[in-house]
Backbone as a printed PyTorch tensor [residue, N CA C, xyz], in Angstrom:
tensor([[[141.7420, 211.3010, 147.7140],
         [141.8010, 210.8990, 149.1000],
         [142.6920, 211.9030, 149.8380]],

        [[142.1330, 212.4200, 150.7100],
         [142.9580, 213.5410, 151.7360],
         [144.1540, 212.9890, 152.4490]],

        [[144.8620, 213.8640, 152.8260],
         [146.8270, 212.6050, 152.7750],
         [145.9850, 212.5000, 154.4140]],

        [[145.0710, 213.3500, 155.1980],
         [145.0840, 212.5400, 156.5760],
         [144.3380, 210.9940, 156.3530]],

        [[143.2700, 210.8370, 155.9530],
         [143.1900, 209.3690, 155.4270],
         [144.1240, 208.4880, 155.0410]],

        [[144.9180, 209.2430, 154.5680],
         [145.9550, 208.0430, 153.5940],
         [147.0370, 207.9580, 155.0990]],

        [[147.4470, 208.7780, 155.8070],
         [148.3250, 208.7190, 156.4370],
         [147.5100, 207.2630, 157.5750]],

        [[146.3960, 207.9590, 158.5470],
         [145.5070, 206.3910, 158.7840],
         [145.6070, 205.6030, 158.5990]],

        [[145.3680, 205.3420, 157.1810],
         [145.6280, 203.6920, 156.7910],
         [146.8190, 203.1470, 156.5540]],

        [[147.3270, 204.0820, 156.5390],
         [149.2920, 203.3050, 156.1960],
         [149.5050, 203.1120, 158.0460]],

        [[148.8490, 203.8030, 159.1270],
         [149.0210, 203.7410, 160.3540],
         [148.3860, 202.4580, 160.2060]],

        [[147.0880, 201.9260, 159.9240],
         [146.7210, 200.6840, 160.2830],
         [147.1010, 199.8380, 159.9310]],

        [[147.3940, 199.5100, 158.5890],
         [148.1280, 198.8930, 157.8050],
         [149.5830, 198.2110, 158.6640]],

        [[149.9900, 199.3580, 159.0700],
         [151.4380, 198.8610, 159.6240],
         [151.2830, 198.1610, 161.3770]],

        [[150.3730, 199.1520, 161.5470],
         [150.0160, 198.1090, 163.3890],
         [149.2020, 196.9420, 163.0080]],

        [[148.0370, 196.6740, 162.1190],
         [147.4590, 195.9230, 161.3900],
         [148.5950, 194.1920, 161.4180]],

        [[149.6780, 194.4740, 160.5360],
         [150.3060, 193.4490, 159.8550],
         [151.0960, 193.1480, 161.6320]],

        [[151.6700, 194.2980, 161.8130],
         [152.4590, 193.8040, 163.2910],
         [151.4460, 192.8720, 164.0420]],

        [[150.4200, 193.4560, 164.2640],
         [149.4560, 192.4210, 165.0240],
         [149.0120, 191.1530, 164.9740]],

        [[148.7240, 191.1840, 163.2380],
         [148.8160, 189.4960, 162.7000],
         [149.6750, 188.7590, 163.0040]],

        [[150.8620, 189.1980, 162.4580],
         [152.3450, 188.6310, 163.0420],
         [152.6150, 188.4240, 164.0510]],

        [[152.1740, 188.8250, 165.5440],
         [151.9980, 188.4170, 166.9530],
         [150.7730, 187.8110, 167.2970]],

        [[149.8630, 187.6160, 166.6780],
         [148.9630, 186.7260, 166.7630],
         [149.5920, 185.4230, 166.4780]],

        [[150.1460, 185.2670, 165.3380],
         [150.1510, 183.9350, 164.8240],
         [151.4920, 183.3720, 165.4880]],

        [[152.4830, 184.1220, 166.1440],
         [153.4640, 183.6970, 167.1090],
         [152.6870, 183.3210, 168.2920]],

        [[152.0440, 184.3350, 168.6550],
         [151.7530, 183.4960, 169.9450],
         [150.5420, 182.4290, 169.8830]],

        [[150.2740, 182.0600, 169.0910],
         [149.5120, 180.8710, 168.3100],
         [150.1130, 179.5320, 168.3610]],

        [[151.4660, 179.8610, 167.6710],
         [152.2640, 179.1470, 167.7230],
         [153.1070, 178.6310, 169.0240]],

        [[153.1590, 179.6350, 169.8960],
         [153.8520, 178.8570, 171.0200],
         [152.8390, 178.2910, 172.0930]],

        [[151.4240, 178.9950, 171.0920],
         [150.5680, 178.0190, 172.5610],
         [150.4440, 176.2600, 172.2920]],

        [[150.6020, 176.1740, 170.9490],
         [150.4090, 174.7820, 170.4460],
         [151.7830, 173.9190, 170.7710]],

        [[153.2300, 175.0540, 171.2470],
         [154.1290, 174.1190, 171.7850],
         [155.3090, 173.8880, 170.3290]],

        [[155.0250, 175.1010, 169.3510],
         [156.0480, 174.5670, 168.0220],
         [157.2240, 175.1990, 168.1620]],

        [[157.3290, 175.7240, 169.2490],
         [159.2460, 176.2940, 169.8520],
         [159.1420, 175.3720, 171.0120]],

        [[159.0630, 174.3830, 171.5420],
         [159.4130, 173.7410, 172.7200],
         [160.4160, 173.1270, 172.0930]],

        [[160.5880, 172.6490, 170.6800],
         [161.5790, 171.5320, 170.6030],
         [162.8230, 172.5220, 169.8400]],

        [[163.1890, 173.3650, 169.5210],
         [164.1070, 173.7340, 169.3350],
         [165.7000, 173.7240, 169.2870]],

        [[166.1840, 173.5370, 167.7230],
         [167.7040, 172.6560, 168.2100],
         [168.7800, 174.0280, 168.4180]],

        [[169.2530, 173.6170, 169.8040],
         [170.2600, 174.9630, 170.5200],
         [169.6760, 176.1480, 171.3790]],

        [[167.7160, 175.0190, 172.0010],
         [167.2480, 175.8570, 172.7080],
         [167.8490, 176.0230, 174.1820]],

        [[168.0170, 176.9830, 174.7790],
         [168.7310, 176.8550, 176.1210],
         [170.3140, 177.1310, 176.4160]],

        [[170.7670, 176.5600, 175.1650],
         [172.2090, 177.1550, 174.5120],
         [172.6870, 178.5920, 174.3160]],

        [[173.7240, 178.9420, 174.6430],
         [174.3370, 180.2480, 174.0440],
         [174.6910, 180.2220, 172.7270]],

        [[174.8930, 181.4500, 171.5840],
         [174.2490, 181.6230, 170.5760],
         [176.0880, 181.8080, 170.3240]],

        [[176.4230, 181.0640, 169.1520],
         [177.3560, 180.6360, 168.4760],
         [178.3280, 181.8420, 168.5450]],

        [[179.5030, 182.1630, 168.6300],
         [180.6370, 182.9680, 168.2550],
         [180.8550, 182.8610, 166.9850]],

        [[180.7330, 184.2460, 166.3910],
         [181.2600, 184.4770, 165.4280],
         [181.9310, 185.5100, 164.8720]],

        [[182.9010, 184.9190, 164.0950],
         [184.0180, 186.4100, 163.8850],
         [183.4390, 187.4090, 162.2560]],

        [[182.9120, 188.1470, 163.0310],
         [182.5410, 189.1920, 161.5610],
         [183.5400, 190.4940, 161.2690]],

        [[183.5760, 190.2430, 160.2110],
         [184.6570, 191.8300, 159.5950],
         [183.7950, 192.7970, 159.5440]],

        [[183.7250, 193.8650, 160.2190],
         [182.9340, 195.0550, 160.3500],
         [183.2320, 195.7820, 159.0690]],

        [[184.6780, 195.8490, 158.1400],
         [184.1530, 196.1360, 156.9750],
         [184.0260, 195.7060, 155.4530]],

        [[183.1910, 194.5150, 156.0030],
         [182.6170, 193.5090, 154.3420],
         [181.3520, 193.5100, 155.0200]],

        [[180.3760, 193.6910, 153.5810],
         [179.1880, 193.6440, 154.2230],
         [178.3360, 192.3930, 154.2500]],

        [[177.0480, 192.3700, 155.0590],
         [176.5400, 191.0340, 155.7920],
         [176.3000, 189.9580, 154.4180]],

        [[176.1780, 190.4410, 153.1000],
         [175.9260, 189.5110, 152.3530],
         [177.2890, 188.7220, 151.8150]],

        [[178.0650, 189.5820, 151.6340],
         [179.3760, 188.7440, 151.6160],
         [180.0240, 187.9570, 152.5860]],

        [[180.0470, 188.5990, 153.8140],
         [180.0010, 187.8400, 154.9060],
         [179.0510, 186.2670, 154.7140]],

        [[177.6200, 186.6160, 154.7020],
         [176.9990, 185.4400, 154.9840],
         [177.5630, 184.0510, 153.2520]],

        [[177.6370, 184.6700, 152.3980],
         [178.1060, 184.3140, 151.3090],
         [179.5800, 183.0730, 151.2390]],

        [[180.1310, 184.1320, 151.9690],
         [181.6520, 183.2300, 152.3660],
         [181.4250, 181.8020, 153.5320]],

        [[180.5750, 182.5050, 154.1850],
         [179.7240, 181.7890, 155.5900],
         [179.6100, 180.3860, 154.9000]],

        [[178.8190, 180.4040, 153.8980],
         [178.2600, 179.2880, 153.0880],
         [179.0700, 178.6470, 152.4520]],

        [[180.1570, 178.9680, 151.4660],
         [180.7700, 178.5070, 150.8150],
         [181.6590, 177.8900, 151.7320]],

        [[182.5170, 178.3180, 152.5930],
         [183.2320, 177.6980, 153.3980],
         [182.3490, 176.2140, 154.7050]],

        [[181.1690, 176.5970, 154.7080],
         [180.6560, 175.2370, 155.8110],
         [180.6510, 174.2350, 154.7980]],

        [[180.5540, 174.4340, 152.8290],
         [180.1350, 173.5160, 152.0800],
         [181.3780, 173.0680, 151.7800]],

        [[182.6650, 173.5530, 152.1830],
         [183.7780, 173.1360, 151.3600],
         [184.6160, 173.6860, 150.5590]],

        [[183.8790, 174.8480, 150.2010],
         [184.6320, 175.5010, 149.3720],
         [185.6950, 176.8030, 149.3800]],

        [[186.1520, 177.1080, 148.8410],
         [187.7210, 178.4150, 149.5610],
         [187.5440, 179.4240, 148.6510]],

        [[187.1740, 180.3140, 149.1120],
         [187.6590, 181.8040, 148.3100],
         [188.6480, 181.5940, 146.8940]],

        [[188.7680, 182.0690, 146.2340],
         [189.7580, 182.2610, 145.1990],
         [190.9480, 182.5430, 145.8850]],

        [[191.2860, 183.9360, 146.0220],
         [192.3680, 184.6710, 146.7530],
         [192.9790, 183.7150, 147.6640]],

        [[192.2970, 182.6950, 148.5040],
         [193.0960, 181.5010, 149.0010],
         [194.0000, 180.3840, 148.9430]],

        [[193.2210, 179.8960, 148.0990],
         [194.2770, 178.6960, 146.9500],
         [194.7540, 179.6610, 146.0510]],

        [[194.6560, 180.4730, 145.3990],
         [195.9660, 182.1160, 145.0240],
         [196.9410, 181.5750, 145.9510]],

        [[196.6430, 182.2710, 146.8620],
         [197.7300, 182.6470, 147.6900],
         [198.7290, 181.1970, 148.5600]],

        [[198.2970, 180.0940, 148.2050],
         [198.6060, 178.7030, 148.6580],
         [199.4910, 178.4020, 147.4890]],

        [[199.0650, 179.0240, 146.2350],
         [199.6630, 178.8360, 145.2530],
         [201.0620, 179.3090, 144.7320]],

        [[200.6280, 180.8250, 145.3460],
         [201.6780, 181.5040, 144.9180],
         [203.2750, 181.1980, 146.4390]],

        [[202.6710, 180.5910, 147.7220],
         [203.9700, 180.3020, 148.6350],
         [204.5190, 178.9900, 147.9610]],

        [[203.6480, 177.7140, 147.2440],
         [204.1770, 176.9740, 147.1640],
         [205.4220, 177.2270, 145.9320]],

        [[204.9370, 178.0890, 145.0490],
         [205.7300, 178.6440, 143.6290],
         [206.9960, 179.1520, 144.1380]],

        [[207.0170, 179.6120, 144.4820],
         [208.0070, 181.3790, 145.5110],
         [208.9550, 179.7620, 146.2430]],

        [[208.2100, 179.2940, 146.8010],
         [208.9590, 178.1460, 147.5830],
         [210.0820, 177.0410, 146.6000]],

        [[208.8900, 176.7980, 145.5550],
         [209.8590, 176.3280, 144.2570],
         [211.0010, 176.9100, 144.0580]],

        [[210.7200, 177.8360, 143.0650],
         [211.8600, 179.1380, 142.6320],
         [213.2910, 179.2020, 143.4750]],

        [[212.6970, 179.2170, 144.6260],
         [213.7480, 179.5270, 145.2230],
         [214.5730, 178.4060, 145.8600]],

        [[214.1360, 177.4540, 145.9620],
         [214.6440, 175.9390, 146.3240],
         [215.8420, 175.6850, 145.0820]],

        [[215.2370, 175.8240, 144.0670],
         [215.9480, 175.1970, 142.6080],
         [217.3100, 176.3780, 142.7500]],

        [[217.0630, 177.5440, 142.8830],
         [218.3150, 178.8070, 142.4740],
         [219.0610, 178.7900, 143.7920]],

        [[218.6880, 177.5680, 144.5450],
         [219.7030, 177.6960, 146.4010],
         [220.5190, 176.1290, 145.1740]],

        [[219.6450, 175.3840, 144.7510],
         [220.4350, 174.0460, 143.8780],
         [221.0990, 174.5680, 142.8700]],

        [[221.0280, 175.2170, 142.6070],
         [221.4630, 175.7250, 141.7010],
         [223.0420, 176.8680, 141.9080]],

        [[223.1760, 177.3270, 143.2290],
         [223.8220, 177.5910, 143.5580],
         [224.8740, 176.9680, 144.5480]],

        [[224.4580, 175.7890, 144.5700],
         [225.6100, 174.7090, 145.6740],
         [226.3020, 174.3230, 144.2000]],

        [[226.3550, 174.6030, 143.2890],
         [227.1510, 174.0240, 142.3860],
         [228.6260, 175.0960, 141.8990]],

        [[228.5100, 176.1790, 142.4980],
         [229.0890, 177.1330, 142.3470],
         [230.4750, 177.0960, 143.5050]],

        [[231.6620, 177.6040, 143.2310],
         [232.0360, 178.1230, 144.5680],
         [232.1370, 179.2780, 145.2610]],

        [[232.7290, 179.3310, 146.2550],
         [232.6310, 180.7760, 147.0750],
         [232.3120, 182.1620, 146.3660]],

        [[232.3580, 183.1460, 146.9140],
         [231.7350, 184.2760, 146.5840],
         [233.0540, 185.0630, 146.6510]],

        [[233.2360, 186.2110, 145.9290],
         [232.5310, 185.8410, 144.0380],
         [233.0330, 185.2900, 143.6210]],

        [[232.5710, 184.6360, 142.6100],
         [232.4350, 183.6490, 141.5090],
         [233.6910, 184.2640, 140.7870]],

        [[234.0320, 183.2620, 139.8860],
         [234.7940, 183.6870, 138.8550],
         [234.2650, 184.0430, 137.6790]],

        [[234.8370, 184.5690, 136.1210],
         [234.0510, 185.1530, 135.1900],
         [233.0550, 184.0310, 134.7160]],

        [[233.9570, 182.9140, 134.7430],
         [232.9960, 181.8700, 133.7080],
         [232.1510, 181.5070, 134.9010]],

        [[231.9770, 181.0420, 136.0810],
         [231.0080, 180.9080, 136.7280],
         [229.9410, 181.8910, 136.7780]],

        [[230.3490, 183.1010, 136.9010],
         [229.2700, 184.3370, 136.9400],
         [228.5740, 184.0530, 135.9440]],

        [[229.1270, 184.0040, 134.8900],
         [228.6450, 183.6780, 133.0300],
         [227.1840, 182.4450, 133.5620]],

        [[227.6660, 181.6580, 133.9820],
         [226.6430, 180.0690, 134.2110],
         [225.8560, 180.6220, 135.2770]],

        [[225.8350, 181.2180, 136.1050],
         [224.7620, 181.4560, 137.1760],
         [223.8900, 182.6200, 136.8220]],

        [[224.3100, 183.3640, 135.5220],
         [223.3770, 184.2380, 135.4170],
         [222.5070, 183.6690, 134.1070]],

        [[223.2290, 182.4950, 133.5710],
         [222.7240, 182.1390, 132.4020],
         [221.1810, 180.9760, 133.5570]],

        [[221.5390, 180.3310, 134.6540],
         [221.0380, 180.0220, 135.2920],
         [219.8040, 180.6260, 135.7480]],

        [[220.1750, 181.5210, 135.8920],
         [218.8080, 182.3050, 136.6690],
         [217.9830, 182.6670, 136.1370]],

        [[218.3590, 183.2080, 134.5140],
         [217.4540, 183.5600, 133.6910],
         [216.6340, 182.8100, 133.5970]],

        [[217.1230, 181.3390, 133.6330],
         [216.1290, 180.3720, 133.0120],
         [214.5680, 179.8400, 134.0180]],

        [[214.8720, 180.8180, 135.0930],
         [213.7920, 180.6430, 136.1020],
         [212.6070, 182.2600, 135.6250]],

        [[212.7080, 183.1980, 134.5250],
         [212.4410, 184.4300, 134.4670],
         [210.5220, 184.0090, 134.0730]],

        [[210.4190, 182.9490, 133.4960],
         [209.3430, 182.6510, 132.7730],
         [208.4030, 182.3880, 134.1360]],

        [[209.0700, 181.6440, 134.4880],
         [208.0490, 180.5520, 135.8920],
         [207.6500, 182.0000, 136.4760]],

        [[209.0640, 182.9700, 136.7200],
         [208.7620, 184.1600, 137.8420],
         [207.6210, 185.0960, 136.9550]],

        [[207.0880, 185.3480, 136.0110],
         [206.7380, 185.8870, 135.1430],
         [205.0740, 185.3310, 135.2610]],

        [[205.0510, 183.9880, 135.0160],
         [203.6120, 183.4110, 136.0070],
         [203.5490, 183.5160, 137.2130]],

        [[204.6370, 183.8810, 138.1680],
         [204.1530, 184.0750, 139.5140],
         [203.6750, 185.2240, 139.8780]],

        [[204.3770, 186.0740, 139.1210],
         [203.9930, 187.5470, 139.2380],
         [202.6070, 187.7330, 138.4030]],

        [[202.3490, 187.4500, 137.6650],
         [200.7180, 187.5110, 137.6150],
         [199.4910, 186.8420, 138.2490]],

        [[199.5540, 185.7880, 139.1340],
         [199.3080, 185.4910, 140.0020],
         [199.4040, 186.1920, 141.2220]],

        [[200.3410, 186.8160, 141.7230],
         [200.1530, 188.0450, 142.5370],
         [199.4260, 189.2250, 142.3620]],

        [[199.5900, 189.4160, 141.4290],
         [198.7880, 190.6830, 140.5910],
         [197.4520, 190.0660, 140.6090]],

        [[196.7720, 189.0060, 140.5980],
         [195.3550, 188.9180, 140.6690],
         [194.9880, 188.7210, 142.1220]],

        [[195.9320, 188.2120, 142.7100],
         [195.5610, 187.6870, 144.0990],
         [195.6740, 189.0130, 145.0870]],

        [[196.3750, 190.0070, 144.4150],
         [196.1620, 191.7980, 145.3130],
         [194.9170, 192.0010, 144.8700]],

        [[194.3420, 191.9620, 143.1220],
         [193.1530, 192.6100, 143.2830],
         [191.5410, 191.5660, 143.9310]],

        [[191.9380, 190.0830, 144.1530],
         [190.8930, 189.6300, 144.9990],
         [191.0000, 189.9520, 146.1870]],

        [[192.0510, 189.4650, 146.7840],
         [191.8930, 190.0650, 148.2050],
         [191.3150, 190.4830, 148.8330]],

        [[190.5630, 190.6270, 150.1650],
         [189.9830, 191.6150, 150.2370],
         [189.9840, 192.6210, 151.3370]],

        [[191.7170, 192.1420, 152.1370],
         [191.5940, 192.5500, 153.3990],
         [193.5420, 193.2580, 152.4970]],

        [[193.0660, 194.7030, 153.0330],
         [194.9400, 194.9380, 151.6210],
         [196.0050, 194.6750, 152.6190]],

        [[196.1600, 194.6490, 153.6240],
         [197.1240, 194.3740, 154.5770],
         [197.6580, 192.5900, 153.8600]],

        [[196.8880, 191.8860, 153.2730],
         [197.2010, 190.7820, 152.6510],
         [198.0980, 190.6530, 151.3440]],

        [[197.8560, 191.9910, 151.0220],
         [198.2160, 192.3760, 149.3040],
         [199.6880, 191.9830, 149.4190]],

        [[200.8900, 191.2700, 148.3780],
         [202.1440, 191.1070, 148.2570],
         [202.8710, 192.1760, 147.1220]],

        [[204.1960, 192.0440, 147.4530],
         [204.8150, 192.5900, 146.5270],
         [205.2080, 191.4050, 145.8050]],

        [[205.1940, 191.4200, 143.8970],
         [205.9060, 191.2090, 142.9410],
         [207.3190, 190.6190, 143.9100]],

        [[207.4680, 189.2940, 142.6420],
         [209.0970, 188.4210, 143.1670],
         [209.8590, 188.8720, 142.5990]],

        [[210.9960, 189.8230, 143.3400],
         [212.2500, 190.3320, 142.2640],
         [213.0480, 189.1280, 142.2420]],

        [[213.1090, 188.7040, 140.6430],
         [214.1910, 187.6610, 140.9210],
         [215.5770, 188.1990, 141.1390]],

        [[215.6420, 188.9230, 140.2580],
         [217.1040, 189.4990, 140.3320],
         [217.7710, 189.7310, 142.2140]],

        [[216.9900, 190.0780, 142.9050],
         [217.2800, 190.6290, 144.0630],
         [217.1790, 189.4940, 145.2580]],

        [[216.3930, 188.2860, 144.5210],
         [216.4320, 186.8750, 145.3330],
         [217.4620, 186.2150, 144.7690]],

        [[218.0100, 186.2920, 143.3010],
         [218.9370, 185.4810, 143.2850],
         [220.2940, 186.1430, 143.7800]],

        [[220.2120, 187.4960, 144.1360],
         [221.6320, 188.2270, 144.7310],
         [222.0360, 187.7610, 146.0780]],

        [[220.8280, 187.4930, 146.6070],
         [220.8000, 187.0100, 148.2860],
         [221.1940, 185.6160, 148.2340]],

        [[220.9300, 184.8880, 147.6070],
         [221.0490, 183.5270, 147.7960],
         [222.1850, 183.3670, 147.2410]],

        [[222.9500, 183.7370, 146.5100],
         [224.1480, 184.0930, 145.6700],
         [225.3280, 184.4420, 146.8130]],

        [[225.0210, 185.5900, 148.3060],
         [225.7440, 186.3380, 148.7840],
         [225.5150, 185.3270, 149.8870]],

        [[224.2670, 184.8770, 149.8810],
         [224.0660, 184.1730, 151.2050],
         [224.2860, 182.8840, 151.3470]],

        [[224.3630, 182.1590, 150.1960],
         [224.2960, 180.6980, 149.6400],
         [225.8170, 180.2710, 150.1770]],

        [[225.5430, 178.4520, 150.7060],
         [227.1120, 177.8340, 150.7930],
         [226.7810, 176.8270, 149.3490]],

        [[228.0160, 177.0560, 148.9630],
         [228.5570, 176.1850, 147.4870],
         [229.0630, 174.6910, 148.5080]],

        [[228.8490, 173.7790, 147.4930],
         [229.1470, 172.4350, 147.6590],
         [230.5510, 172.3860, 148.0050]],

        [[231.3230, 172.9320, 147.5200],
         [232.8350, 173.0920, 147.1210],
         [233.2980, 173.7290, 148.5160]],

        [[232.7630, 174.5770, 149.0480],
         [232.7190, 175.6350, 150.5160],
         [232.0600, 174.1390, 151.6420]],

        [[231.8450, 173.2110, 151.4340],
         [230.8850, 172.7690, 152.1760],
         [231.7820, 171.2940, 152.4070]],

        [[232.4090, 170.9170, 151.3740],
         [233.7730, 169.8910, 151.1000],
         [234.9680, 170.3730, 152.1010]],

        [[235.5670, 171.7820, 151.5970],
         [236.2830, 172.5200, 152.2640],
         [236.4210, 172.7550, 153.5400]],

        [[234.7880, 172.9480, 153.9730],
         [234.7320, 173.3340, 155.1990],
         [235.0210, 171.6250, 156.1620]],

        [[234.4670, 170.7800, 155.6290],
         [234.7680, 169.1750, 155.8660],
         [236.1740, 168.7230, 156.1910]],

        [[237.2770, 169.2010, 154.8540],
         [238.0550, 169.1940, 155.0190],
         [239.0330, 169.5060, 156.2470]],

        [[239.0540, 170.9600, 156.4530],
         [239.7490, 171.5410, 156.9580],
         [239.2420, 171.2680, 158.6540]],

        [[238.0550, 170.8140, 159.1170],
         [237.6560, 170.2990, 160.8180],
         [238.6380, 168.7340, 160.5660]],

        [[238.5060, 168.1630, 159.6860],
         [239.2310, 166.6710, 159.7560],
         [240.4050, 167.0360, 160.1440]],

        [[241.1790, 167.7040, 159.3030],
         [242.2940, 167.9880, 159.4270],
         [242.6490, 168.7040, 160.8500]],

        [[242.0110, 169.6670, 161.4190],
         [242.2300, 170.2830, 162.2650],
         [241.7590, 169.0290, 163.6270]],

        [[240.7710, 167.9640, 163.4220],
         [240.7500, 166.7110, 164.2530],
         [242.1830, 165.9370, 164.1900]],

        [[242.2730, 165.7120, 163.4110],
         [243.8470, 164.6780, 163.1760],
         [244.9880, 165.4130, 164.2440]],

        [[245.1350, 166.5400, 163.5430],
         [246.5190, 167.4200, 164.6310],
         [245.9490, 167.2880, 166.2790]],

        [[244.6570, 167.5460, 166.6310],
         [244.5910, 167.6140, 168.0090],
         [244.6430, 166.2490, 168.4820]],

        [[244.4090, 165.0570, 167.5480],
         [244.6320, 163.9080, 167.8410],
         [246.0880, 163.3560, 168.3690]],

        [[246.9960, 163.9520, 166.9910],
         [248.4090, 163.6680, 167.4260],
         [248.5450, 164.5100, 168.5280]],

        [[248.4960, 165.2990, 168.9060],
         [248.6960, 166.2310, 169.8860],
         [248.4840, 165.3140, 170.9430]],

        [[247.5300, 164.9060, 171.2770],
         [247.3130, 164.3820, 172.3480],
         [247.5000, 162.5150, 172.9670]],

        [[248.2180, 162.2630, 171.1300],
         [248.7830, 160.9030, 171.5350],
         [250.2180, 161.3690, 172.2000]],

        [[250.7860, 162.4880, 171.6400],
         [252.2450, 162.6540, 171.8060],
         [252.0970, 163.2150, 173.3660]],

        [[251.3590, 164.2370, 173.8240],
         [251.2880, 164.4720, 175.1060],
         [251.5980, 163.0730, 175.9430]],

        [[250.1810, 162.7750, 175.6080],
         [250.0590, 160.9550, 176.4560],
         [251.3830, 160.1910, 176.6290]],

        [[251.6900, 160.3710, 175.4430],
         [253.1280, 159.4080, 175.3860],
         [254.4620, 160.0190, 176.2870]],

        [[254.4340, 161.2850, 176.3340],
         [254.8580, 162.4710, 177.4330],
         [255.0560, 161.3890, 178.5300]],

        [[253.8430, 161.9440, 178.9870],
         [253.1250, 161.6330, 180.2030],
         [253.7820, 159.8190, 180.4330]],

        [[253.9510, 159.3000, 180.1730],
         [254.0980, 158.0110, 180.0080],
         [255.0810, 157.5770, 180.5140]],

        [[256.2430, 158.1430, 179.2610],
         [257.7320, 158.4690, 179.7000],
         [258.4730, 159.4040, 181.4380]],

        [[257.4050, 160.3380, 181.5100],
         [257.9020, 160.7640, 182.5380],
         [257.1270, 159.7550, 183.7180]],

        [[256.2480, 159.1200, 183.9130],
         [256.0420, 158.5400, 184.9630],
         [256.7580, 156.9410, 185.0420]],

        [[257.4230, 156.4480, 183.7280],
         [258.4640, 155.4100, 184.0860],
         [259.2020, 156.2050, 184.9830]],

        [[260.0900, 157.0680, 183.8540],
         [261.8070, 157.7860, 184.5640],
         [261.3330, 157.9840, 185.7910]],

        [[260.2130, 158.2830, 186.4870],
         [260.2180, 158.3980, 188.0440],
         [259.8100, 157.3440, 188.9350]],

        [[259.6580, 156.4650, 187.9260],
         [259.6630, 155.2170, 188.9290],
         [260.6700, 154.7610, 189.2950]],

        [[261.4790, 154.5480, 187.6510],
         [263.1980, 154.1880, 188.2210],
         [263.8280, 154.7540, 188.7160]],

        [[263.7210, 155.4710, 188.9850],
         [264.6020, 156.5820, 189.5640],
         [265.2090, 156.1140, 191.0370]]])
């Protein structure tokens, strides 16, 4: 077959099928099967697309999320604030038991023996991060690894001890009481000098 023949029929072929295909549309709207249309007349839904994930993942996520369901990397990452949130709740309790900064030897001794004992939990959190960078899929999301060492220094430098917190209790009472007398003894001042000038 000579390629101009062949080229022909792939020409008819293709105006051919287009034509069927507008036949049978406008077939269809003469019988009235787009009059009832749900969101006819309506503007056509907003939607937020990431220009770089492509339309099948896009439409993919589309689905899973109208049915209920969440990405991985999501509950990851729900997972890993509530953990991080743990961790660090317990080593702030853990540090109201301490007093002021710095510590003494044997306290240092107990707060580092303390902290260690959080190394395991941090050890599952950090691999949990490590999977939840490589699902991800937007890297501006990606985290850094939990240094414990460098969270428990802060909370350590930054932390009030129970004992600092008594103290600090202390010392406003006390400093209430004196302005109290202060100001009975003024009063009482005041008292004395407005007899003596009455009798006077």
């Amino acid at each position: 077959m000579p390629l101009f023949r062949l080229v022909k029929l792939l020409h008819f072929f293709r105006y051919g099928i287009d034509r069927l295909v507008e036949d049978l549309i406008q077939e269809s709207m003469a019988k009235g099967e787009f009059d009832n249309l749900t969101g006819k007349g309506k503007p056509l839904q907003q939607q937020n697309y990431n220009p770089y994930v492509d339309f099948v993942t896009h439409k993919i996520n589309q689905v899973l999320v109208e049915n209920g369901f969440t990405p991985e990397w999501i509950t990851l990452q729900k997972e890993i604030a509530e953990e991080k949130a743990a961790i660090l709740e317990s080593i702030s309790t853990d540090r109201s038991y301490y007093g002021p900064n710095p510590l003494e030897s044997l306290e240092a001794k107990q707060w580092i023996s303390k902290v260690k004992k959080h190394e395991k939990a941090v050890k599952q959190l950090n691999s949990k991060i490590v999977k939840f960078n490589l699902l991800v899929p937007i890297l501006e999301k990606q985290m850094f690894l939990f240094n414990l060492e460098k969270e428990a220094n802060k909370i350590l430098m930054e932390g009030k001890s129970d004992n600092a917190n008594k103290n600090n209790k202390e010392c406003r009472k006390a400093i209430e009481e004196i302005k109290e007398q202060k100001t009975s003894v003024s009063s009482n001042q005041n008292l004395l000098s407005l007899l003596t000038s009455i009798f006077r």
